[in-house]
N, C-alpha and C positions, 0 to 999 in steps of 0.2 A: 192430233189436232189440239193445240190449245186454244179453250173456252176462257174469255175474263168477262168477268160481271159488274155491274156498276148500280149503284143507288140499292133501293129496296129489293134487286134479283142480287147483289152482292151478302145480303143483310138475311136475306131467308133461305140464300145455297149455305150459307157460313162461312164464304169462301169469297178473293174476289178473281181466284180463275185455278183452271185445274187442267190438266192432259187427260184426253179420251181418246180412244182408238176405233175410230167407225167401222160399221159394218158396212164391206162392199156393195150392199143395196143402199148407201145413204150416198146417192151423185151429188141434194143440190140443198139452197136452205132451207128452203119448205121441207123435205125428208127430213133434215136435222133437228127441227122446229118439230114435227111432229113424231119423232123419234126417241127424242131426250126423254119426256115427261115417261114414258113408258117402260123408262129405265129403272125408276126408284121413287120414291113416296115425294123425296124433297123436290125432286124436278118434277113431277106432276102438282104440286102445290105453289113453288116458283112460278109456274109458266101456265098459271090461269089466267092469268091477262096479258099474254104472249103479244098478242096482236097489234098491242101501242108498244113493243119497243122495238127499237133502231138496231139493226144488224148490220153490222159492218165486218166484211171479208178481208184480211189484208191490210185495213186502215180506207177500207173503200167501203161507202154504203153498198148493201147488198139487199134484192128482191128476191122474192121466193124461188127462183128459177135458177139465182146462181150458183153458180157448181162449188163443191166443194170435196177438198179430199184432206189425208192426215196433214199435209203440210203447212196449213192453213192457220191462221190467227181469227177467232171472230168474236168479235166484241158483241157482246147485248147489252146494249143503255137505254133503259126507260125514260120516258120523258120526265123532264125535274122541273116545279116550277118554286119557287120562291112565295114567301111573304112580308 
């Protein structure tokens, strides 16, 4: 699966995307969402405020129920706002 990241999740992974290879127990993006952090210090410190950003599967917005496997693209982009 490759992961790309955007805004302040691109700036604090050091990265703005990388390839990961899921564990057969990760079906959908809630599992992935709650899987990552568990992984390594930076994805647990990344993804403290998981929950405002935008997951998109494919170039399709994604909710936590949708399925996901290695062939997959998923974007996470936090909301940006301006001043």
């Amino acid at each position: 699966m490759k992961l790309r990241y955007f805004a302040w999740l691109r700036d604090s992974l050091g990265c703005d995307s990388e390839t990961i290879v899921l564990p057969k127990e990760i079906r959908n993006v809630g599992m992935l969402l709650d899987w990552l952090p568990t992984q390594d210090e930076r994805f647990r410190k990344a993804f403290e405020f998981i929950d405002v950003v935008l997951v998109s599967v494919n170039s399709r917005y994604a909710e936590r129920d949708h399925p996901v496997s290695d062939e997959d693209e998923v974007m996470l982009t936090p909301p940006i706002a301006g001043g």
